[in-house]
N, CA, C and O of each residue as an XYZ file, in Angstrom:
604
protein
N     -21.486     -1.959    -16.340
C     -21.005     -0.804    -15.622
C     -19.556     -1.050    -15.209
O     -19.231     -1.827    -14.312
N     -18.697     -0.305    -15.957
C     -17.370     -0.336    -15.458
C     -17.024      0.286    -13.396
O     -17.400      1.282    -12.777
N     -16.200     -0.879    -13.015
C     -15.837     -0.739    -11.729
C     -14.947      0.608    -11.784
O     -14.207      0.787    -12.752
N     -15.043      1.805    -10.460
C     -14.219      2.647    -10.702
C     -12.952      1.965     -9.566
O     -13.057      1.402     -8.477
N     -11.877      2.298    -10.342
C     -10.094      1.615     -9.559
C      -9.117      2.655     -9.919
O      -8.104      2.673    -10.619
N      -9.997      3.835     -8.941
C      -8.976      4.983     -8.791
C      -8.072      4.686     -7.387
O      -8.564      3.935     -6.545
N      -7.040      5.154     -7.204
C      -6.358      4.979     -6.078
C      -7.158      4.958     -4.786
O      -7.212      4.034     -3.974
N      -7.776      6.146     -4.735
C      -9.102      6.306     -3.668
C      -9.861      5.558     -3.285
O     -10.179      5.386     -2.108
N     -10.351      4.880     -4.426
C     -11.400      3.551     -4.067
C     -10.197      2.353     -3.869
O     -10.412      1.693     -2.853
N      -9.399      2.076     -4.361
C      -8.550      0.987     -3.646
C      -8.303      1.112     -2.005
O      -8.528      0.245     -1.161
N      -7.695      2.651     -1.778
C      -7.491      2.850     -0.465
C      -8.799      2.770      0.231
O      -8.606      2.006      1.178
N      -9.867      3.116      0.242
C     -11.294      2.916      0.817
C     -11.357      1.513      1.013
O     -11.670      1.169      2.153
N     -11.166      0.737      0.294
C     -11.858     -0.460      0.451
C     -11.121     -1.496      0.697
O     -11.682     -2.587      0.807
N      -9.773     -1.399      0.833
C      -8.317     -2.811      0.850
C      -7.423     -1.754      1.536
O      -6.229     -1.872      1.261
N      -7.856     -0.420      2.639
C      -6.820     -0.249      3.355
C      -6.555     -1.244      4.898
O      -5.434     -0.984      5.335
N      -7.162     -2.084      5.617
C      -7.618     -2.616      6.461
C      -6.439     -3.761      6.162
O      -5.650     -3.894      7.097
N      -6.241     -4.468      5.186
C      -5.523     -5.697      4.803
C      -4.437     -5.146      4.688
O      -3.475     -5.593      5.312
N      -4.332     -4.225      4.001
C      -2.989     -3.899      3.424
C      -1.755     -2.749      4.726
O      -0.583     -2.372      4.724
N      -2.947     -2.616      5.624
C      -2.267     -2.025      6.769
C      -1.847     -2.739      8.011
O      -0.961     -2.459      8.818
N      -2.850     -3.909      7.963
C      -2.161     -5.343      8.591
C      -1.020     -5.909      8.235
O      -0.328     -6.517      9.051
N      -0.704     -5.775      6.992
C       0.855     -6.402      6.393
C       1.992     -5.950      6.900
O       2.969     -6.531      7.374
N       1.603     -4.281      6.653
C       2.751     -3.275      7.165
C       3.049     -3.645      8.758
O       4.088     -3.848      9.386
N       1.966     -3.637      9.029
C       2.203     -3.504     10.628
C       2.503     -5.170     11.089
O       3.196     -5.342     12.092
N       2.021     -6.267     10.412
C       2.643     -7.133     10.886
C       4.324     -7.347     10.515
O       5.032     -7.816     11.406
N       4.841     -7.051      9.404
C       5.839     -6.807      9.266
C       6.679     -5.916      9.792
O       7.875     -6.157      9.627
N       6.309     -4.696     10.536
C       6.619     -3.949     11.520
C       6.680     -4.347     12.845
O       7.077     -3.608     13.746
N       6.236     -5.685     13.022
C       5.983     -6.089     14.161
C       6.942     -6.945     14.154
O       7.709     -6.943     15.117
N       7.144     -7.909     13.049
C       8.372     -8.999     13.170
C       9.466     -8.340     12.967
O      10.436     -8.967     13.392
N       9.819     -6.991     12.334
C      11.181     -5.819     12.675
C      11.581     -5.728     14.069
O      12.658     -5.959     14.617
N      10.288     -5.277     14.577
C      10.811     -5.191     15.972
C      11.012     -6.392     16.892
O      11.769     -6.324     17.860
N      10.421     -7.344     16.622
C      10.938     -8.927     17.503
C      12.872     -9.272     16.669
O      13.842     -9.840     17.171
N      12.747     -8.803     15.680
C      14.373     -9.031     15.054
C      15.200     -8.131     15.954
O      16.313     -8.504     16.323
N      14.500     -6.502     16.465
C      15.514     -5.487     16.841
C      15.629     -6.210     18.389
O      16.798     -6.425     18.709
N      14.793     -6.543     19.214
C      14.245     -7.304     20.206
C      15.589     -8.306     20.744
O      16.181     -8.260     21.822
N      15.765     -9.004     19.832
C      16.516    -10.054     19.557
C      18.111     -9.754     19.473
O      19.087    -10.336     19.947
N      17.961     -8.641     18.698
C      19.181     -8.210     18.504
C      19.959     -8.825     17.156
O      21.177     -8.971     17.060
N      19.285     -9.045     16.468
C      19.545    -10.115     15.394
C      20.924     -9.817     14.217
O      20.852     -8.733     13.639
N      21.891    -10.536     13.931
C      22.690    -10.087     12.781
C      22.086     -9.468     11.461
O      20.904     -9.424     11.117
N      23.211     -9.003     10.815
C      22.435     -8.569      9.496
C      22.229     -9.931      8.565
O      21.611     -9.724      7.521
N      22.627    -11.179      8.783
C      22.216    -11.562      8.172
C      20.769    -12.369      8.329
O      20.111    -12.700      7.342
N      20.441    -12.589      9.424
C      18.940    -12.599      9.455
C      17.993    -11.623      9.081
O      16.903    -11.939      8.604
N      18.312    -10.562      9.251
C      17.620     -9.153      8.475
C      17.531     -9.250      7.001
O      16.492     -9.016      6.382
N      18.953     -9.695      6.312
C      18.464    -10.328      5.091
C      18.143    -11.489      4.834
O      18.209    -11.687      3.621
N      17.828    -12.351      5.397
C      17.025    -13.979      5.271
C      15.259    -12.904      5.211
O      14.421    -12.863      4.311
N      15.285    -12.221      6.509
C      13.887    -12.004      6.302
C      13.066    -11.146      5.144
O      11.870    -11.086      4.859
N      14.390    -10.436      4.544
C      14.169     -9.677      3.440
C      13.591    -10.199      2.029
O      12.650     -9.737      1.383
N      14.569    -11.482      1.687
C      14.517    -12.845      1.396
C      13.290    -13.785      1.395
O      12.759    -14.525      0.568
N      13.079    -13.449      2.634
C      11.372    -13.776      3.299
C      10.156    -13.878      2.542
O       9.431    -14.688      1.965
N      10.346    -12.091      2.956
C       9.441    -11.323      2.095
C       8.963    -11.397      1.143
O       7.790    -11.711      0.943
N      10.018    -11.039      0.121
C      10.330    -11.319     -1.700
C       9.635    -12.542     -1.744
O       8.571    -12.493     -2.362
N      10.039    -13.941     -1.115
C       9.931    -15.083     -1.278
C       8.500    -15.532     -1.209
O       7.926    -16.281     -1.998
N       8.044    -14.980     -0.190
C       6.398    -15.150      0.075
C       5.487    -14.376     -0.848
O       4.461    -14.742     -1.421
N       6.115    -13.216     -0.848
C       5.117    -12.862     -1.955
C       5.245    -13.758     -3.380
O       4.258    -13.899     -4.102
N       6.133    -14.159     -3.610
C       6.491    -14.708     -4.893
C       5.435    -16.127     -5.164
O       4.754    -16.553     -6.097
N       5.766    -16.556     -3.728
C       5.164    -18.124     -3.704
C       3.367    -17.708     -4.337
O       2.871    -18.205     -5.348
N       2.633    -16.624     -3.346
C       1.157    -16.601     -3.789
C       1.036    -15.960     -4.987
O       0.201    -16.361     -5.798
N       1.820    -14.920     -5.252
C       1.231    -14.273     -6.581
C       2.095    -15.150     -8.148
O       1.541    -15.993     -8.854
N       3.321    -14.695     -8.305
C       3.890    -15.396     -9.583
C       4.297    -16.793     -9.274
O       4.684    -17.450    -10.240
N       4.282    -17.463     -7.925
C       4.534    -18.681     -8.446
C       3.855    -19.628     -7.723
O       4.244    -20.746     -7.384
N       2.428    -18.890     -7.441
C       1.376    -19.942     -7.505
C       1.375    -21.102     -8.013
O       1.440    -22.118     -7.322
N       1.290    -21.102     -9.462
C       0.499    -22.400    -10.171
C       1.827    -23.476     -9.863
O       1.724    -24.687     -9.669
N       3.036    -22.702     -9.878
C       4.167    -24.134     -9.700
C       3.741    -24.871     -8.500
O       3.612    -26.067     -8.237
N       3.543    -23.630     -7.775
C       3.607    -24.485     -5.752
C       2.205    -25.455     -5.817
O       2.020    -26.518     -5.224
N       1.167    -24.643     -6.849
C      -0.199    -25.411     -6.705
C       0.120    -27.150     -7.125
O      -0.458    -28.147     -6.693
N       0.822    -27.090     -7.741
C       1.137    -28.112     -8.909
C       2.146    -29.151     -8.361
O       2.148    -30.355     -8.617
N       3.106    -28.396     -7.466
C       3.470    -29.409     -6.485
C       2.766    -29.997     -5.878
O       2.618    -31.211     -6.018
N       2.105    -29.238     -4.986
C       1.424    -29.494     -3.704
C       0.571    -30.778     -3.867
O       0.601    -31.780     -3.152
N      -0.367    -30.484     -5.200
C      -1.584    -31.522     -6.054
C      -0.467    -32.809     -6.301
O      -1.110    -33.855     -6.216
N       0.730    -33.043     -6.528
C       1.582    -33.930     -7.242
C       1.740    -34.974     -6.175
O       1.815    -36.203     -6.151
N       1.764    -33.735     -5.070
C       2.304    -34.688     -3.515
C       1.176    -35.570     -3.030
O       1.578    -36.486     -2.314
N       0.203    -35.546     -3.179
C      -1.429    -36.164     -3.011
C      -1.588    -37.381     -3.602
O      -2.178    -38.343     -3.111
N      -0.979    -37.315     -4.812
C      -1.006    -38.672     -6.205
C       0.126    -39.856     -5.601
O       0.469    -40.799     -6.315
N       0.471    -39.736     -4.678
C       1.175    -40.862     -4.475
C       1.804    -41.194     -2.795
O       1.836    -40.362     -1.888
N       2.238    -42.541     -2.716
C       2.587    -42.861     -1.223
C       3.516    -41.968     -0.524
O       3.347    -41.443      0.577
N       4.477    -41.873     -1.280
C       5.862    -40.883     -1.019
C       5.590    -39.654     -1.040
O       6.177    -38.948     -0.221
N       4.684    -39.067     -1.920
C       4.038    -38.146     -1.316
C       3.587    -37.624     -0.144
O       3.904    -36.543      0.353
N       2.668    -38.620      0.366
C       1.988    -38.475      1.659
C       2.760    -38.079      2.727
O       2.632    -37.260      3.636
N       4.211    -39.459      2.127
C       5.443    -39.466      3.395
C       5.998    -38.227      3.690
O       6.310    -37.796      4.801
N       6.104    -37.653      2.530
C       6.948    -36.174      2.714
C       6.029    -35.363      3.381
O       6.300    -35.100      4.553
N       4.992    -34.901      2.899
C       4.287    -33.992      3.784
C       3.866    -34.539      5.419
O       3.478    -33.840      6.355
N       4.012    -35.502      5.394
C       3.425    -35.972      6.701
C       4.793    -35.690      7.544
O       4.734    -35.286      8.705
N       6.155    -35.957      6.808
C       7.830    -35.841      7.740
C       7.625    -34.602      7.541
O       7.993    -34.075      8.591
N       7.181    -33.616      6.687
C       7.112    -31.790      7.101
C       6.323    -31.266      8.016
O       6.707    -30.399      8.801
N       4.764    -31.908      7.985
C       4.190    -31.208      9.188
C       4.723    -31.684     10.382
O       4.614    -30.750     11.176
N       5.401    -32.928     11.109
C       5.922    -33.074     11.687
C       6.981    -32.450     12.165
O       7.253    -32.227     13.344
N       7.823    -32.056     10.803
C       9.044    -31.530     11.382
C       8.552    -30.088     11.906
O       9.220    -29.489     12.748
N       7.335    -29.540     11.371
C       6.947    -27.982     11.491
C       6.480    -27.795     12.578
O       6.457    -26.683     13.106
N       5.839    -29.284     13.321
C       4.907    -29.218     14.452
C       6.504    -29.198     15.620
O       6.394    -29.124     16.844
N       7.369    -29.251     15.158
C       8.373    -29.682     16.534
C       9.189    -28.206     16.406
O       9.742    -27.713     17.388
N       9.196    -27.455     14.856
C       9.429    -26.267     15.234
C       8.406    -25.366     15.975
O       8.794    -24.677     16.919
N       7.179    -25.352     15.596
C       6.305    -24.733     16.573
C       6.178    -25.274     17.883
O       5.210    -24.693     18.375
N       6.601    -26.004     18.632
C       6.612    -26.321     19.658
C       7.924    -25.466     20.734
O       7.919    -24.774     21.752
N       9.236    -26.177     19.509
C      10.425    -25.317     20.531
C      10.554    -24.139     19.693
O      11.622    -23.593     19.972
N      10.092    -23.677     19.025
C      10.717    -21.970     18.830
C       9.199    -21.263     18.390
O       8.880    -20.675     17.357
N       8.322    -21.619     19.776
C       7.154    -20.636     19.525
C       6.827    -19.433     18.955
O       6.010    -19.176     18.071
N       7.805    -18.510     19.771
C       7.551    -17.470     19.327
C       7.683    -16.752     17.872
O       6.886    -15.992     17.322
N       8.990    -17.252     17.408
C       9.377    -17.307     15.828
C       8.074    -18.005     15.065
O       7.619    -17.431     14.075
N       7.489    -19.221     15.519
C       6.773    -19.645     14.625
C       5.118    -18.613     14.399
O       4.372    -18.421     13.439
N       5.130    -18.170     15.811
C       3.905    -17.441     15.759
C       3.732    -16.294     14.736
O       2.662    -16.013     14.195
N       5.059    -15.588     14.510
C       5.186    -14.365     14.223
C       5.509    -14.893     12.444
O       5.671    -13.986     11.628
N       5.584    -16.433     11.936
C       5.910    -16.471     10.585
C       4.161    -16.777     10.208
O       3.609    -16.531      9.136
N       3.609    -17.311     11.304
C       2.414    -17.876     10.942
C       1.376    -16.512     10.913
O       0.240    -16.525     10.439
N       1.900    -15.601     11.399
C       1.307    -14.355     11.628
C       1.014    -13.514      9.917
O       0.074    -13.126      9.223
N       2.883    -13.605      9.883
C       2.643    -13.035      8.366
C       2.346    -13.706      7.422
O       2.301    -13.098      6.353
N       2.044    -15.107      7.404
C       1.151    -15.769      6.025
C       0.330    -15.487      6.335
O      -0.130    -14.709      5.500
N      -0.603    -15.661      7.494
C      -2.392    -15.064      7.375
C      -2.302    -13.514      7.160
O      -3.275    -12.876      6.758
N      -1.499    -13.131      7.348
C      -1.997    -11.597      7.045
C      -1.532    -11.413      5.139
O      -2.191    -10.802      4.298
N      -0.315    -12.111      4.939
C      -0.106    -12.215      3.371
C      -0.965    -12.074      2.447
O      -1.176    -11.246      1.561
N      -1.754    -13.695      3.054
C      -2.945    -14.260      2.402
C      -4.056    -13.548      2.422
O      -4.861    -13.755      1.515
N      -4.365    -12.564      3.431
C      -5.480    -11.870      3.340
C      -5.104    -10.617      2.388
O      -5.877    -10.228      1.512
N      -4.226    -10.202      2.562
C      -3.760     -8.689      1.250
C      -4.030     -9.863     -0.005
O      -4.939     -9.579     -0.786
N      -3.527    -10.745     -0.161
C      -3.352    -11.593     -1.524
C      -5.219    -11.374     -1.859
O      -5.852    -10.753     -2.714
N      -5.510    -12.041     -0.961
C      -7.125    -12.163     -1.337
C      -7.927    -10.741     -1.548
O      -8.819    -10.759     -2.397
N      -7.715     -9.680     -0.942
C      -7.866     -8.503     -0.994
C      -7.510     -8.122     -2.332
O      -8.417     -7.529     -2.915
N      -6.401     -8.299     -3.021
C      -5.441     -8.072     -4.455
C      -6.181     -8.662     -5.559
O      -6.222     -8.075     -6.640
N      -6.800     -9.832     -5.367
C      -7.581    -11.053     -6.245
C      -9.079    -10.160     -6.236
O      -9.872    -10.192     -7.178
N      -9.227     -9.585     -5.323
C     -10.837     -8.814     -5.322
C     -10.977     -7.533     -6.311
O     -11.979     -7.126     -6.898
N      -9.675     -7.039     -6.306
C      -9.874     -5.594     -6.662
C      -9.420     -6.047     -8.130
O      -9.992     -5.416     -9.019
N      -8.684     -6.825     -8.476
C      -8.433     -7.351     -9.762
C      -6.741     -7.360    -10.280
O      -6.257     -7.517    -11.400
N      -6.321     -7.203     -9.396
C      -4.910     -7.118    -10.188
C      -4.160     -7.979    -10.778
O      -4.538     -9.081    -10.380
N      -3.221     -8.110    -11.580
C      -2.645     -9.376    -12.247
C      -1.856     -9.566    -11.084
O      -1.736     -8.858    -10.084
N      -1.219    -10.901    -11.467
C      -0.020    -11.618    -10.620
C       1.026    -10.818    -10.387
O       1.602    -11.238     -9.384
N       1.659     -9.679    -10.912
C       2.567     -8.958    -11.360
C       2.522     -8.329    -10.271
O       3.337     -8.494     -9.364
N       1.392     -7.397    -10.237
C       1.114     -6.324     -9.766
C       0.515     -6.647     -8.407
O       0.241     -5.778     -7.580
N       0.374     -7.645     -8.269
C      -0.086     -7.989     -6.337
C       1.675     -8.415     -6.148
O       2.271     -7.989     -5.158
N       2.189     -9.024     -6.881
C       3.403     -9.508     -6.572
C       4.617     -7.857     -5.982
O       5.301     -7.834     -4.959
N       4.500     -6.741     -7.008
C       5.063     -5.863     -6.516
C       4.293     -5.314     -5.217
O       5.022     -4.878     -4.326
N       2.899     -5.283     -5.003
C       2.330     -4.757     -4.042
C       2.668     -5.387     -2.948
O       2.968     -4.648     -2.010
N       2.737     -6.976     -2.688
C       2.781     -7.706     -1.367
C       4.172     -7.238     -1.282
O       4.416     -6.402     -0.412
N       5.066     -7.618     -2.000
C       6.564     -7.460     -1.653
C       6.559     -6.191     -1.200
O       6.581     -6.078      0.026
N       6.535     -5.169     -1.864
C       6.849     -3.755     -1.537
C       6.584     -3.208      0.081
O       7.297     -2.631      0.901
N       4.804     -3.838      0.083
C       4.159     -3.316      1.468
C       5.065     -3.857      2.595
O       5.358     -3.171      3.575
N       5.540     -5.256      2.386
C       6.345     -6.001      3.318
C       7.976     -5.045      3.568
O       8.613     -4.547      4.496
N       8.026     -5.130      2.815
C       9.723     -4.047      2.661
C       9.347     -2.837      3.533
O      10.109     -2.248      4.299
N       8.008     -2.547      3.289
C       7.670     -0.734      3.852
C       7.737     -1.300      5.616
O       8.328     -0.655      6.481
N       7.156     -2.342      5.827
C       7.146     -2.677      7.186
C       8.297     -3.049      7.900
O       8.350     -2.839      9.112
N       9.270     -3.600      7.266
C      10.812     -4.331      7.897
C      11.164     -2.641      8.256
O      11.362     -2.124      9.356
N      11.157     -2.000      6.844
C      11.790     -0.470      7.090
C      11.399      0.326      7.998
O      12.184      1.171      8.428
N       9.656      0.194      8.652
C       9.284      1.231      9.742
C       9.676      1.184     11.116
O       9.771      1.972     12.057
N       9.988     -0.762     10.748
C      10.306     -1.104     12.476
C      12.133     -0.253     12.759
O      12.674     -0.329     13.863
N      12.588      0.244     11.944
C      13.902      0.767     12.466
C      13.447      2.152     12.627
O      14.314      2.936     13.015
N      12.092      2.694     12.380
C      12.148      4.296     12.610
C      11.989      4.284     14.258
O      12.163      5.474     14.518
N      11.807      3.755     15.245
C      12.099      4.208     16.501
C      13.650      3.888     16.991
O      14.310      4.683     17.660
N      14.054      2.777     16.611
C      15.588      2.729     16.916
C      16.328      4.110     15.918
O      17.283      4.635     16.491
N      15.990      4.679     14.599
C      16.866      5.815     14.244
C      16.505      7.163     15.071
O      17.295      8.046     15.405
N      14.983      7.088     15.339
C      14.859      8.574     16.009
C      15.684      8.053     17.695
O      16.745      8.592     18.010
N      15.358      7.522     18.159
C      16.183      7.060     20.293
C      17.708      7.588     19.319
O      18.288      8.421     20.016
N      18.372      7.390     18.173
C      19.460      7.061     18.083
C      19.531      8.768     17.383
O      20.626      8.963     16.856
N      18.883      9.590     17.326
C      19.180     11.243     16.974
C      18.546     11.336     18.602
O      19.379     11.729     19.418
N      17.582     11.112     18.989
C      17.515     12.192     20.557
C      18.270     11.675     22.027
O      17.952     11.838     23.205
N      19.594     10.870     21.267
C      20.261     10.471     22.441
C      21.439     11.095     22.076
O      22.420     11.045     22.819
């Protein structure tokens, strides 16, 4: 029995994940507007985005393949052990930043896994994660453009 993967049944069943993305990414817009942030952190996070999606969908098997490489040996160990370290001392002094990056990999990872259910190639979760993420950086400026027409 062929699965039906009309738009409808995607939205029925992977709107929950995929509306967490937006909105967590809508959420780290507004900790940037918050902040007051340059444009060029706006494009690091843009950067971000692209980047994360890239890592789970098209460039999985490289990162997998690292990651497995780093395991096979002493120097291995060393490096990951001087990264979680160094990661544990960024989550310590820049909490809040770290919360809000750790925020959008679990929510990434859950659209990713959501994407892997319904069947899509690497391609096509890759335009989906990126895109949804872009839709969210972009919503967090719709209350700063409307304050900025009713003022």
């Amino acid at each position: 029995m062929k699965s039906d993967r009309s738009l409808r049944t995607l939205l029925q069943a992977h709107w929950l994940s995929w509306l967490l993305l937006v909105m967590a990414y809508a959420t780290y817009g507004g900790f940037l507007h918050h902040r007051q942030a340059p444009a060029v952190s706006w494009g690091l996070s843009i950067l971000l985005a692209i980047a994360g999606a890239w890592v789970i969908t098209l460039g999985w098997p490289w990162v997998r393949r690292v990651i497995l490489l780093g395991f096979q040996s002493d120097m291995g160990y060393f490096v990951m052990a001087l990264s979680l370290a160094s990661l544990a001392v960024v989550a310590v002094t820049q909490f809040e930043l770290f919360a809000y990056f750790a925020m959008l990999v679990a929510v990434s990872l859950l659209a990713r896994v959501d994407n892997l259910i319904v069947g899509f190639r690497d391609a096509i979760a890759f335009i989906c994660l990126s895109g949804l993420a872009l839709i969210g950086l972009a919503l967090s400026w719709l209350p700063i453009l409307l304050a900025a027409t009713t003022a």
